[in-house]
DRENMARVEX-989280 format. One record per residue: residue number from 1; x, y, z of N, C-alpha, C in turn. Coordinates in nm, 3 decimals. Layout:
// DRENMARVEX-989280
seq	n.u	n.v	n.w	ca.u	ca.v	ca.w	c.u	c.v	c.w
NUM	X	Y	Z	X	Y	Z	X	Y	Z
...
//
This chain:
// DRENMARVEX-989280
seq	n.u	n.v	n.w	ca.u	ca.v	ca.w	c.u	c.v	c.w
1	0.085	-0.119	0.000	0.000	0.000	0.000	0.089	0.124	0.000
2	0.045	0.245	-0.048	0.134	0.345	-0.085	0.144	0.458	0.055
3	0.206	0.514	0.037	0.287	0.620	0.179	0.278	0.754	0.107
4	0.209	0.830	0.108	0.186	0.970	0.066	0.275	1.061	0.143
5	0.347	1.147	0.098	0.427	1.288	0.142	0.366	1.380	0.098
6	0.261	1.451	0.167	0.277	1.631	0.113	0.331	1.707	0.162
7	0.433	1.783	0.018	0.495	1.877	0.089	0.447	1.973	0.025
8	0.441	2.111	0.177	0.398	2.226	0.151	0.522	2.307	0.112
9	0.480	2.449	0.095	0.615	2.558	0.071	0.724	2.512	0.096
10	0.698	2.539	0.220	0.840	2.524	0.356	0.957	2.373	0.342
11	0.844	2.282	0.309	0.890	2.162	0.265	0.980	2.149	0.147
12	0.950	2.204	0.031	1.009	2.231	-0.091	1.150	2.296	-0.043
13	1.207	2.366	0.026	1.314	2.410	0.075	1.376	2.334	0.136
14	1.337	2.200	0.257	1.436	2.160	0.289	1.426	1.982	0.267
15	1.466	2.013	0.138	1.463	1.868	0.059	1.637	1.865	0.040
16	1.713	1.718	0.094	1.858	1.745	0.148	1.860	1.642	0.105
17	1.997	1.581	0.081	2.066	1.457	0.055	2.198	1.417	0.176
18	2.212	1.287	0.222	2.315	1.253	0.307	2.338	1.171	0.255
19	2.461	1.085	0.314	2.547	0.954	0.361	2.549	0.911	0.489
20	2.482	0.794	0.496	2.469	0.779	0.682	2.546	0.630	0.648
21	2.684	0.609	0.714	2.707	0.484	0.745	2.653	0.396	0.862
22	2.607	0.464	0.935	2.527	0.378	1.049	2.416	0.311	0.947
23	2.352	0.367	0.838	2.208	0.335	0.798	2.280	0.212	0.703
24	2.358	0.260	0.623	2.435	0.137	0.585	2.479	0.059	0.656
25	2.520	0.041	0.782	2.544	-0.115	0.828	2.453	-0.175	0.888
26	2.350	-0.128	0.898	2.223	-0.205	0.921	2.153	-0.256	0.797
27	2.197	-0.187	0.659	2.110	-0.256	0.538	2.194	-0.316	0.526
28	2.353	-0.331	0.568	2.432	-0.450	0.518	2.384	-0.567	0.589
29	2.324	-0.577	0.704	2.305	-0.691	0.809	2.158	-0.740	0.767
30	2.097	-0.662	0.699	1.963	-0.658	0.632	2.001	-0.780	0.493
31	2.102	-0.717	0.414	2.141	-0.804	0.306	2.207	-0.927	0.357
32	2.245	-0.939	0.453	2.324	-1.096	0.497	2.178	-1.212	0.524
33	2.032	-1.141	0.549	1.904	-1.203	0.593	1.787	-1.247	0.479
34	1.809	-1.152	0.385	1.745	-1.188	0.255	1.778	-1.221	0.144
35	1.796	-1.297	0.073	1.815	-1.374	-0.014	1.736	-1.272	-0.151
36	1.704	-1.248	-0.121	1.631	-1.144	-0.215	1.730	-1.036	-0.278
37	1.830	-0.990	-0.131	1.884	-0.879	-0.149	1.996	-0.908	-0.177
38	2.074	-1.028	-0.254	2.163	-1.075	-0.251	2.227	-1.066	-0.392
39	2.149	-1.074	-0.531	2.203	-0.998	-0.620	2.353	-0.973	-0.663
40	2.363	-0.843	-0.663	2.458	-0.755	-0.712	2.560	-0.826	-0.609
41	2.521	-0.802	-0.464	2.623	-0.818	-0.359	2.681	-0.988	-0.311
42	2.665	-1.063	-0.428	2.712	-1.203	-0.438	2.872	-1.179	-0.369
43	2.952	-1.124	-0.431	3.088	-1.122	-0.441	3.123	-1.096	-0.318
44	3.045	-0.975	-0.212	3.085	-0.932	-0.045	3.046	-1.040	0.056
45	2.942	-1.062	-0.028	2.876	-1.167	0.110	3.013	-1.315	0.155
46	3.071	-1.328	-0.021	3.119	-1.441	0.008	3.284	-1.416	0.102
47	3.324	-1.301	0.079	3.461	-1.222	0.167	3.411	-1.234	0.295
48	3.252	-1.189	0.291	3.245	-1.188	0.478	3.203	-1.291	0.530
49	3.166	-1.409	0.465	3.102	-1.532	0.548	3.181	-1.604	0.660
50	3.339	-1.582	0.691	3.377	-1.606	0.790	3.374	-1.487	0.896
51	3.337	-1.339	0.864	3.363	-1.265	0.963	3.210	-1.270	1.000
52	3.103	-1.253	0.965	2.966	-1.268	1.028	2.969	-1.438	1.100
53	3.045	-1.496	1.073	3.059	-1.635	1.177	3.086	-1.606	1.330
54	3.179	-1.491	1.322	3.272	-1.445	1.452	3.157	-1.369	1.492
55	3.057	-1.324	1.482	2.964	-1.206	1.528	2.878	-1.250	1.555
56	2.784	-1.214	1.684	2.690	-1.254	1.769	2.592	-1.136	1.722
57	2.488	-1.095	1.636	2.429	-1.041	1.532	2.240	-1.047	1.658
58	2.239	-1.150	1.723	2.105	-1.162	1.710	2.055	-1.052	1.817
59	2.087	-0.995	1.927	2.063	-0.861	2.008	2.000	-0.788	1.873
60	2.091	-0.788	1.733	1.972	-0.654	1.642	1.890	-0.756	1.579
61	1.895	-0.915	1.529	1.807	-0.937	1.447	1.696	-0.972	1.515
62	1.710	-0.946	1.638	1.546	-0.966	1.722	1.458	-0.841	1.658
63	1.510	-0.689	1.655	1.467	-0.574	1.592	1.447	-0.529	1.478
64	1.455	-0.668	1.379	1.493	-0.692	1.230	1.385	-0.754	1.165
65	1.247	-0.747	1.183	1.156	-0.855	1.181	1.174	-0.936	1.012
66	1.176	-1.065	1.028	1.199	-1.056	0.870	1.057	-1.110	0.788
67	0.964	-1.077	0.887	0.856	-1.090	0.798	0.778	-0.979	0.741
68	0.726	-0.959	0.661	0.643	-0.869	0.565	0.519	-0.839	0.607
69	0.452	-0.743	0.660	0.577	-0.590	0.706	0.618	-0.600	0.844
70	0.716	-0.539	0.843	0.811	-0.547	0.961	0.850	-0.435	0.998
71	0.875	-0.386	1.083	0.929	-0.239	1.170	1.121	-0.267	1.256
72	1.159	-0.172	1.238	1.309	-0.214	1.272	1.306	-0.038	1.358
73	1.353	-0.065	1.481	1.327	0.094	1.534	1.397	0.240	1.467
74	1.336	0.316	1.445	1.407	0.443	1.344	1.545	0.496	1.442
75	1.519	0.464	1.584	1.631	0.550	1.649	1.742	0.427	1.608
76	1.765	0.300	1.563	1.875	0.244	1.559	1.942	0.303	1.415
77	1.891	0.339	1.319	1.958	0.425	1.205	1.871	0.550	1.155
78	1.891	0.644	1.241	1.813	0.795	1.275	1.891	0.842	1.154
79	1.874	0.939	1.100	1.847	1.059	0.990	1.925	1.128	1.048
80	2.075	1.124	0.932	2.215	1.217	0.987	2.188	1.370	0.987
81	2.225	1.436	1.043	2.174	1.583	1.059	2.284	1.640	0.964
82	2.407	1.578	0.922	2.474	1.647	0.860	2.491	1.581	0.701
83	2.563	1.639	0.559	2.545	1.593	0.477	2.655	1.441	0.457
84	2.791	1.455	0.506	2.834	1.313	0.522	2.863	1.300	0.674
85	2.802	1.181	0.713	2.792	1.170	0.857	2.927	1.078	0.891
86	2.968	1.111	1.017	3.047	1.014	1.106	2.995	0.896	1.165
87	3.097	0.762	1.125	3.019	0.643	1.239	3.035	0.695	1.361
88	3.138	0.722	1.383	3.184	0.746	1.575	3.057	0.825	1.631
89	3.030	0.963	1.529	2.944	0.987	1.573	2.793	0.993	1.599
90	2.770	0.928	1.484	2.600	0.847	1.492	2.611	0.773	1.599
91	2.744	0.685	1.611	2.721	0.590	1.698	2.683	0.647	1.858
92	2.769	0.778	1.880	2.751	0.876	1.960	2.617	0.879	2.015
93	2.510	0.923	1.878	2.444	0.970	1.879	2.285	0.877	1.948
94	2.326	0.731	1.868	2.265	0.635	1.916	2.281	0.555	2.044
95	2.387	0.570	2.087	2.388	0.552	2.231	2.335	0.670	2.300
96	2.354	0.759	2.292	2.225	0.854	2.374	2.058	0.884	2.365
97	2.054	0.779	2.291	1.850	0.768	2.278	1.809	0.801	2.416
98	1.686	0.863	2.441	1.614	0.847	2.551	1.600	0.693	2.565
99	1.559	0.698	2.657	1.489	0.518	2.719	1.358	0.524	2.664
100	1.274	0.633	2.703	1.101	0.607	2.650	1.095	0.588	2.539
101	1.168	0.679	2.439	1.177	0.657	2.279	1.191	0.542	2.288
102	1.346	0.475	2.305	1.388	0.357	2.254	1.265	0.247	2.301
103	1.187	0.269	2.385	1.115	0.124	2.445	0.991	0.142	2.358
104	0.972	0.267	2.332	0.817	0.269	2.263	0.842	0.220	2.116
105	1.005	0.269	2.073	1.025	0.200	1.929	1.033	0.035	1.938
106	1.163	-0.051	2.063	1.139	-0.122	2.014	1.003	-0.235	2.044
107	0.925	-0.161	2.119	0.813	-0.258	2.171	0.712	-0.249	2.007
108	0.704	-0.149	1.938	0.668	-0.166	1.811	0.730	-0.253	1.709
109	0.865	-0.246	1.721	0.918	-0.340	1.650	0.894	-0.483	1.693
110	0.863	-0.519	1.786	0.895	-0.655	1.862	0.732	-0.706	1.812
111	0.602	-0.607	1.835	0.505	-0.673	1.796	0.448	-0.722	1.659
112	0.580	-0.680	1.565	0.579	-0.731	1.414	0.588	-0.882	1.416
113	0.665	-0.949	1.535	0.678	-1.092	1.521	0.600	-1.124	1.621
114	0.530	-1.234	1.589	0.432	-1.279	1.705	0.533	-1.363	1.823
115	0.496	-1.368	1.932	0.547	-1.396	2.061	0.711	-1.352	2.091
116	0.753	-1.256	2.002	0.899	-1.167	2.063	0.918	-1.075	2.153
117	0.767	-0.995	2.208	0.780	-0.944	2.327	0.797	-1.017	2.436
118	0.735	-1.140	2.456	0.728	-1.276	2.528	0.846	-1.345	2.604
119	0.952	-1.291	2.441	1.045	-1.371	2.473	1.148	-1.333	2.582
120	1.228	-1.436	2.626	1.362	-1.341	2.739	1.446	-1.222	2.651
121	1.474	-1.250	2.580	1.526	-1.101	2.531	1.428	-1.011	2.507
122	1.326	-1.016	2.455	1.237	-0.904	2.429	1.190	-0.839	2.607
123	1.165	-0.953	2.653	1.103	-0.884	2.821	1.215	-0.814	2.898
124	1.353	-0.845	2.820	1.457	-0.792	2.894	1.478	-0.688	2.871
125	1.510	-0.653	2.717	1.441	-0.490	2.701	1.379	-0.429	2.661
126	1.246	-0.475	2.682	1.141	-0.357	2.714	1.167	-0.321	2.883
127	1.265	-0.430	2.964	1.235	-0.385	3.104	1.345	-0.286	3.136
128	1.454	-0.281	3.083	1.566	-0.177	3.052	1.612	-0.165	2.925
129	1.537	-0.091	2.901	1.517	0.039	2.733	1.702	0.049	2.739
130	1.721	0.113	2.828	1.902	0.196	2.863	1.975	0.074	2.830
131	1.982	-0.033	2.892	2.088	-0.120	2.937	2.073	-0.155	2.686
132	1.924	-0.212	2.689	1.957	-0.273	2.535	2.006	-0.186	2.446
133	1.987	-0.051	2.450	2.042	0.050	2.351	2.182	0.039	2.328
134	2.264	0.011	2.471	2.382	-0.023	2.461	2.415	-0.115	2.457
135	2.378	-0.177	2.462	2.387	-0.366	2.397	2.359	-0.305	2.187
136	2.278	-0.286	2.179	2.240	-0.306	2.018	2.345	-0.172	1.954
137	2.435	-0.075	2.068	2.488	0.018	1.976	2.650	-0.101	1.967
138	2.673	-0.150	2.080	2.796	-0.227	2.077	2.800	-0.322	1.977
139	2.676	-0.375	1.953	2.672	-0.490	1.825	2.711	-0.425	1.695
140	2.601	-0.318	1.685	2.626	-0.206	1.536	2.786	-0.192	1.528
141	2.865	-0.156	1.660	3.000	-0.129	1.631	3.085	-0.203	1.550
142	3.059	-0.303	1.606	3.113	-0.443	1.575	3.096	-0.483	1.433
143	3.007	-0.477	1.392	2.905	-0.529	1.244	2.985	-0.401	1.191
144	2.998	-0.281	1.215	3.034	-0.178	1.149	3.200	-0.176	1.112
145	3.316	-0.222	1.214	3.433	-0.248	1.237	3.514	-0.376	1.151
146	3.400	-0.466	1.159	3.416	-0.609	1.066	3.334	-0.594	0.968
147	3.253	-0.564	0.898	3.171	-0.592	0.801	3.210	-0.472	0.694
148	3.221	-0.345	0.749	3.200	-0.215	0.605	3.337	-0.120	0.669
149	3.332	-0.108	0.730	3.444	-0.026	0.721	3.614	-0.043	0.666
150	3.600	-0.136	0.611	3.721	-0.163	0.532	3.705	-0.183	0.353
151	3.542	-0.154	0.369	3.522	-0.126	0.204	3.433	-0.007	0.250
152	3.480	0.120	0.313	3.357	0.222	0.307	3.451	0.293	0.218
153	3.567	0.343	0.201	3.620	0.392	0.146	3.537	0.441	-0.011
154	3.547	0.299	-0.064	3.478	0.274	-0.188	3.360	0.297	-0.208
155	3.266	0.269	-0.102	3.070	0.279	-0.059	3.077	0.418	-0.057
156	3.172	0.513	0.020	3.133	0.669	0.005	3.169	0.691	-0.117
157	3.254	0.638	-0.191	3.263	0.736	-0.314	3.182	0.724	-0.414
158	3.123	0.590	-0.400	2.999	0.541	-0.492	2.902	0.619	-0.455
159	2.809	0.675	-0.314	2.708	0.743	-0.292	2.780	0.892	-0.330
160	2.888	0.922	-0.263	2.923	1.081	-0.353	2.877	1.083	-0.462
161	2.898	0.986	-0.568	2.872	1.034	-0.670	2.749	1.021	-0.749
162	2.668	0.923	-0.635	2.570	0.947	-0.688	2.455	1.084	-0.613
163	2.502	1.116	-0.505	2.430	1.263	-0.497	2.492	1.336	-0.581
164	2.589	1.362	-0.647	2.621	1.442	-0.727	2.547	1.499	-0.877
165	2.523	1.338	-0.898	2.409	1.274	-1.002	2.278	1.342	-0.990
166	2.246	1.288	-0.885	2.099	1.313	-0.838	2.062	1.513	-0.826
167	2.169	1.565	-0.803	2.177	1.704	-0.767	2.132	1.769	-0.886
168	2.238	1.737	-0.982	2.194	1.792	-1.099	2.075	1.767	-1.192
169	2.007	1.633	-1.126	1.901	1.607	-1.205	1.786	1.737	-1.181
170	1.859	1.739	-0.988	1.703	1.835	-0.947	1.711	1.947	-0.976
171	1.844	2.041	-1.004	1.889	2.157	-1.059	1.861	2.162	-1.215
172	1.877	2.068	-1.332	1.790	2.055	-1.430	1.654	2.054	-1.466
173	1.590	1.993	-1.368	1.463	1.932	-1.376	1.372	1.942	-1.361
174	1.441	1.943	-1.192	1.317	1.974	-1.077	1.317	1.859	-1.012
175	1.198	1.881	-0.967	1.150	1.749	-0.852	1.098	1.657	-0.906
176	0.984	1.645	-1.035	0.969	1.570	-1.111	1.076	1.496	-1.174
177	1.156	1.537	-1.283	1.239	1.479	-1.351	1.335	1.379	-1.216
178	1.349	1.429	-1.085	1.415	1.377	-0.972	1.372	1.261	-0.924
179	1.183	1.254	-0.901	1.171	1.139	-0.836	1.079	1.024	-0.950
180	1.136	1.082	-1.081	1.091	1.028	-1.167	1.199	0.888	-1.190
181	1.310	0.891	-1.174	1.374	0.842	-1.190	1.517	0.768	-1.089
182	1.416	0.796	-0.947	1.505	0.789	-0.852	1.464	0.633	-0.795
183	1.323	0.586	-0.826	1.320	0.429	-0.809	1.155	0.446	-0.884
184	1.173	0.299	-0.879	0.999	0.249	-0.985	0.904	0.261	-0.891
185	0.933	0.243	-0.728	0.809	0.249	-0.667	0.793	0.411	-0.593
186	0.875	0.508	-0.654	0.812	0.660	-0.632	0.780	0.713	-0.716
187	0.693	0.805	-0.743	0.613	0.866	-0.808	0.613	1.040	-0.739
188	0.602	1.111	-0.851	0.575	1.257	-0.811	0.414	1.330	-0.873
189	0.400	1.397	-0.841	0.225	1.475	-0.892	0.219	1.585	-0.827
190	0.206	1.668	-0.903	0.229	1.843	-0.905	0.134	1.884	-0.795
191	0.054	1.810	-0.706	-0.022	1.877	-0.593	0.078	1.874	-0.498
192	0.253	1.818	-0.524	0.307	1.806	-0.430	0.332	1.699	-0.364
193	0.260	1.607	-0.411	0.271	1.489	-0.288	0.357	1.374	-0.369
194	0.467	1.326	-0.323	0.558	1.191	-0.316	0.475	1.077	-0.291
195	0.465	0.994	-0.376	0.369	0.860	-0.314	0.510	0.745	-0.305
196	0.485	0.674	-0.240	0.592	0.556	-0.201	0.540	0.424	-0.203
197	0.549	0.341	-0.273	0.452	0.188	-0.288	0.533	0.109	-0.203
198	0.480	0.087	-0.060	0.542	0.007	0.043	0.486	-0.065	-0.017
199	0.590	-0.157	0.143	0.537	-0.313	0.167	0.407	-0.326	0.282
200	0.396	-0.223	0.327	0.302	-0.198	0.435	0.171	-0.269	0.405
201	0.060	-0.282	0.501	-0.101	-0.330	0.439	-0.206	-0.264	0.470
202	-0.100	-0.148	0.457	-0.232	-0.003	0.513	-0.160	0.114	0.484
203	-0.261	0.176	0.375	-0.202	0.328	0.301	-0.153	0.465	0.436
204	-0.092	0.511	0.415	-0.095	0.625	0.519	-0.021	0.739	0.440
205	-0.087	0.850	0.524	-0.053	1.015	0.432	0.023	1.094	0.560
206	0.079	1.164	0.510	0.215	1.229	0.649	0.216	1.350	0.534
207	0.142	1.436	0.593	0.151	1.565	0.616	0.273	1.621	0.651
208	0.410	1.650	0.580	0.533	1.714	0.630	0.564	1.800	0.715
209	0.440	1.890	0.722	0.432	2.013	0.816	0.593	2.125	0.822
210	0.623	2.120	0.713	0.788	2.160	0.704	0.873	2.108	0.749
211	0.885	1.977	0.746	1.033	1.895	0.833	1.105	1.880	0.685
212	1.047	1.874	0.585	1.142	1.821	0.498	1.133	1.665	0.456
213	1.221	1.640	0.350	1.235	1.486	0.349	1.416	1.478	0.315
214	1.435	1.434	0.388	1.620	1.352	0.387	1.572	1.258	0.252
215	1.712	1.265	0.164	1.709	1.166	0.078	1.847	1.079	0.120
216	1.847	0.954	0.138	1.992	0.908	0.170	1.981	0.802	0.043
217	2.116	0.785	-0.032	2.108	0.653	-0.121	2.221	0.552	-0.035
218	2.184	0.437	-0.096	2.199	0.297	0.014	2.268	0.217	-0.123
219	2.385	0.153	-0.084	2.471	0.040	-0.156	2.400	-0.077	-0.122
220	2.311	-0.118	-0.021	2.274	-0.227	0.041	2.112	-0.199	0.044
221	2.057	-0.105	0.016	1.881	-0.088	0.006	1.810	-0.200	-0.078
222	1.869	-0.202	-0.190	1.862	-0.272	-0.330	1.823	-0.392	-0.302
223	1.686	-0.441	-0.337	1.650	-0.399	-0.483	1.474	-0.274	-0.448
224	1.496	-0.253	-0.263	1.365	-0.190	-0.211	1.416	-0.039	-0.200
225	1.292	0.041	-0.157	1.301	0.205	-0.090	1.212	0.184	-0.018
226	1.275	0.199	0.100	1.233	0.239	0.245	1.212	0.399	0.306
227	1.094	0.442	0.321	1.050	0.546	0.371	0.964	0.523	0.534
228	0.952	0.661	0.596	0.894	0.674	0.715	0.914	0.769	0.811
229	1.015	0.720	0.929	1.082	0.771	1.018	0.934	0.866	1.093
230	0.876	0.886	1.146	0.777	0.916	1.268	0.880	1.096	1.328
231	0.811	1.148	1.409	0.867	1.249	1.464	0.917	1.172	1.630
232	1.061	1.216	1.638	1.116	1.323	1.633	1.198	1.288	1.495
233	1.200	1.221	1.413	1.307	1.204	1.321	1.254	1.288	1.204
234	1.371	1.357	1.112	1.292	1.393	0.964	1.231	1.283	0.896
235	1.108	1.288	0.828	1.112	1.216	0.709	1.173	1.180	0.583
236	1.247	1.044	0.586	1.316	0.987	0.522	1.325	0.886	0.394
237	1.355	0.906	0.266	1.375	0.858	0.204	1.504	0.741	0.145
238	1.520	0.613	0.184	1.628	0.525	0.159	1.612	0.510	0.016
239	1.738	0.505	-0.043	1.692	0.423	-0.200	1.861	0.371	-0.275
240	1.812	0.262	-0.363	1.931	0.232	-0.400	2.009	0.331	-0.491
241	2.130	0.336	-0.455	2.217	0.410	-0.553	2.240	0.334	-0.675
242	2.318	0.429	-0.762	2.342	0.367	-0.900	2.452	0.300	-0.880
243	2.509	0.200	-1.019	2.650	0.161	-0.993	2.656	0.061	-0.909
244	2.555	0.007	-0.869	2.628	-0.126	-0.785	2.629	-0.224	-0.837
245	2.583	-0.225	-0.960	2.612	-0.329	-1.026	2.782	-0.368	-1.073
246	2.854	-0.291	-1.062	2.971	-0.332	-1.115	3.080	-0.330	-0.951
247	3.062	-0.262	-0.840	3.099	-0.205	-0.709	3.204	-0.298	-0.693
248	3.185	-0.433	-0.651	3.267	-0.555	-0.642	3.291	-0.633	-0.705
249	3.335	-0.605	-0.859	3.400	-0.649	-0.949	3.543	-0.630	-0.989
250	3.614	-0.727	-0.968	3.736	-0.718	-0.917	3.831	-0.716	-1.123
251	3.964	-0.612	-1.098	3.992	-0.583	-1.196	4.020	-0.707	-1.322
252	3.988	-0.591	-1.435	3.946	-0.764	-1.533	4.120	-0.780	-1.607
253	4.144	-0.920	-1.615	4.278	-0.952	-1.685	4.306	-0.995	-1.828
254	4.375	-1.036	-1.863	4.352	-1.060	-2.019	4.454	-1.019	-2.076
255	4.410	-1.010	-2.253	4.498	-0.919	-2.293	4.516	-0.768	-2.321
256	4.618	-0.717	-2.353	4.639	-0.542	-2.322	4.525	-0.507	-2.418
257	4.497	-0.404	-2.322	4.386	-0.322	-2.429	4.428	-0.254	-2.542
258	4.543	-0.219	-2.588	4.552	-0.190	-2.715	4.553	-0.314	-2.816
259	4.565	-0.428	-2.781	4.559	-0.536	-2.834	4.392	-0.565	-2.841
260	4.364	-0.596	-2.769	4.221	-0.596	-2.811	4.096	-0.470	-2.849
261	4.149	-0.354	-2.890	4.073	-0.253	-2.920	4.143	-0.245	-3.048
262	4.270	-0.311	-3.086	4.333	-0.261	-3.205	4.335	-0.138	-3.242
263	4.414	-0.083	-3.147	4.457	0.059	-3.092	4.635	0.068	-3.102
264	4.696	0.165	-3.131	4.809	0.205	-3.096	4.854	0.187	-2.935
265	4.933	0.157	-2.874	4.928	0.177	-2.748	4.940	0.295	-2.697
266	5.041	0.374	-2.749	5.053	0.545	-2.733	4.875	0.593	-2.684
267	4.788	0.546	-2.786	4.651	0.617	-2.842	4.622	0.593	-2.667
268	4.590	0.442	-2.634	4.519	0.391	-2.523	4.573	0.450	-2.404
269	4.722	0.452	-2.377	4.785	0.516	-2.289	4.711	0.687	-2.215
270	4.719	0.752	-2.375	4.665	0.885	-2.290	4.505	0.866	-2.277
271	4.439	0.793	-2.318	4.308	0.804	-2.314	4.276	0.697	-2.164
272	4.350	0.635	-2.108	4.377	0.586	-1.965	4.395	0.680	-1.882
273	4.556	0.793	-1.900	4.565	0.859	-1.831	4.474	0.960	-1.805
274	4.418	1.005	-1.951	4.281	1.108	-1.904	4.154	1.082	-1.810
275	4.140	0.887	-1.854	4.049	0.889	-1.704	4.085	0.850	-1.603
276	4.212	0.850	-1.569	4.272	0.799	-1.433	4.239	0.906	-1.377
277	4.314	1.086	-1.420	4.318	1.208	-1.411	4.166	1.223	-1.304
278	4.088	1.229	-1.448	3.946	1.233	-1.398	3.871	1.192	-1.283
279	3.968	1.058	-1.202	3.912	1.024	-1.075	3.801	0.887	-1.129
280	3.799	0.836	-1.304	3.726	0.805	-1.322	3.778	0.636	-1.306
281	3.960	0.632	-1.324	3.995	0.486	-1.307	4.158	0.526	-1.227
282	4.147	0.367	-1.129	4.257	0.322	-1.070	4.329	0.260	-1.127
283	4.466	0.238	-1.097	4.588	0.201	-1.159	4.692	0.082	-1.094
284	4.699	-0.018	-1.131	4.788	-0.090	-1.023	4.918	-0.200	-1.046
285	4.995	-0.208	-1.079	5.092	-0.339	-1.112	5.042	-0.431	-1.088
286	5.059	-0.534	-1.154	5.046	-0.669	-1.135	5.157	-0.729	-1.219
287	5.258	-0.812	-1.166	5.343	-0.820	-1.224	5.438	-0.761	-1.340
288	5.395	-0.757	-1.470	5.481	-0.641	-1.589	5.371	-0.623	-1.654
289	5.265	-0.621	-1.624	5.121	-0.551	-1.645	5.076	-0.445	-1.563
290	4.981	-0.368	-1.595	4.936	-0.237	-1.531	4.760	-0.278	-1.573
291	4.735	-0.318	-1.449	4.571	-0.308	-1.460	4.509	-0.223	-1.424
292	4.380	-0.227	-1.467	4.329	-0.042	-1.419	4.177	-0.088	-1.368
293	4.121	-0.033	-1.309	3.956	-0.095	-1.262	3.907	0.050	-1.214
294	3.758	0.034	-1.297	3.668	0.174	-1.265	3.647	0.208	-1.094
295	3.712	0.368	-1.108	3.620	0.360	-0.934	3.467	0.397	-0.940
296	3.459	0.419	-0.840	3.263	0.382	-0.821	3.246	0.489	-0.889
297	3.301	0.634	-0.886	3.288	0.771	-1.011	3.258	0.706	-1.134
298	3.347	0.572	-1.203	3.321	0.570	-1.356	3.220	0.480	-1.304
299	3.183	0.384	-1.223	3.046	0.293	-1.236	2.952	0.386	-1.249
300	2.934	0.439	-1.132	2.802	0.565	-1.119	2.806	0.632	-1.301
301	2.930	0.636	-1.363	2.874	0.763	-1.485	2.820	0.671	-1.546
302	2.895	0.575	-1.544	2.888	0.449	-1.676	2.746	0.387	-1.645
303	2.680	0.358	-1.568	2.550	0.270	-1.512	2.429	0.464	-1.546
304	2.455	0.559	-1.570	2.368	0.659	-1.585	2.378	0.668	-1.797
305	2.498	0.565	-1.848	2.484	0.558	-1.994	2.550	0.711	-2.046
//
């Protein structure tokens, strides 16, 4: 059922784009659970299947419901206030939840699965909100330390460039041409209102009242867009970025590309160096070869055609 946004005046002004790595390592722990979401990200899952062995994961996948529809609490990946956010400091940020918030979120989350309030972990925290927040921010650390932060490097430069993308669509365009093409299940209509085709089984309309809508794009959203977030949080838009189709494709070998383009090598040389220049390709020895592999800049251009 669909999720209506109207935005008024005020709203139209504070329409923003981020990078939240906290929100990403929860859709990465999201993609280790569905098989659905597994796709593109064949190649990571199989690097990390011994480090998610070492990790005790279930403190968040109690808050993870994996049935359809499901609620996961908004304060565990809250809406970065700034445009590229810090883990240290989301993480900051999420260890200081109130207690009432956190219990009223996750007692919503918990009643997505039948008998998980019931259970000893669920009765344990709903009975100290405080004590599980810091239990589920220490897990995030962890999942965050072993799982992405040794390929975020690469994940930010892929979402850089795709807000970069996305910027100019809305500076061309507008808002139409923007959420025309920002996923299949959003839609735009000149009274203003964003419609969103959840997974939900009941339509609902959210009046913006000037909060805005956060747009964040997600390496790990894919192949869904996730909207919501309740007050106190902005209203939020998740969606997959471009380019992940190629992200973890490891450099290709063979023979030299002037050999197979039947090219001069001189020719290929500067037309390498011009997109190395560009930020658009990496460069590396491999024995008395020089391989080169797109960074997420040339996926993102190359996946926009």
């Amino acid at each position: 059922m669909p999720l209506e946004l109207h935005f008024g005046a005020d709203d139209l002004l504070r329409i923003r784009f981020a990078i939240s790595p906290l929100c990403e390592t929860h859709e990465a722990l999201r993609t280790l659970r569905r098989a659905d979401r597994h796709g593109y990200h064949l190649p990571w899952l199989r690097r990390m299947r011994e480090r998610v062995a070492e990790l005790d994961l279930s403190p968040l996948w109690l808050f993870m419901p994996s049935t359809r529809p499901g609620y996961t609490p908004d304060f565990l990946g809250r809406p970065p206030d700034v445009p590229l956010a810090d883990f240290a400091a989301e993480l900051a940020g999420l260890r200081a939840t109130d207690p009432a918030l956190a219990r009223a979120e996750m007692a919503k989350s918990l009643a997505c699965t039948p008998g998980a309030a019931q259970s000893p972990r669920g009765r344990a925290a709903l009975a100290d909100p405080a004590r599980a927040v810091r239990e589920l921010a220490d897990v995030t650390e962890r999942a965050w330390e072993t799982l992405l932060a040794p390929d975020w490097p690469r994940l930010r430069a892929l979402l850089e460039a795709e807000i970069a993308y996305r910027s100019h669509q809305l500076a061309s365009g507008g808002l139409r041409r923007l959420f025309t093409d920002l996923h299949p299940r959003l839609s735009w209509s000149d009274d203003g209102t964003l419609t969103v085709r959840t997974r939900t089984d009941f339509a609902q309309l959210q009046d913006l009242d000037g909060r805005g809508v956060l747009l964040l794009p997600s390496v790990f959203v894919w192949p869904d867009v996730i909207s919501g977030f309740d007050p106190p949080w902005q209203p939020t838009v998740i969606y997959p970025a471009r380019g992940i189709g190629g992200l973890w494709q490891e450099p290709a070998g063979g023979p030299a590309l002037a050999h197979r383009l039947g090219l001069a090598a001189s020719s290929v040389s500067v037309h390498l160096s011009v997109l190395r220049d560009a930020g658009l390709l990496t460069s590396r020895r491999h024995g008395h070869q020089v391989r080169y592999e797109r960074t997420p800049l040339g996926i993102a251009l190359q996946a926009g055609g």
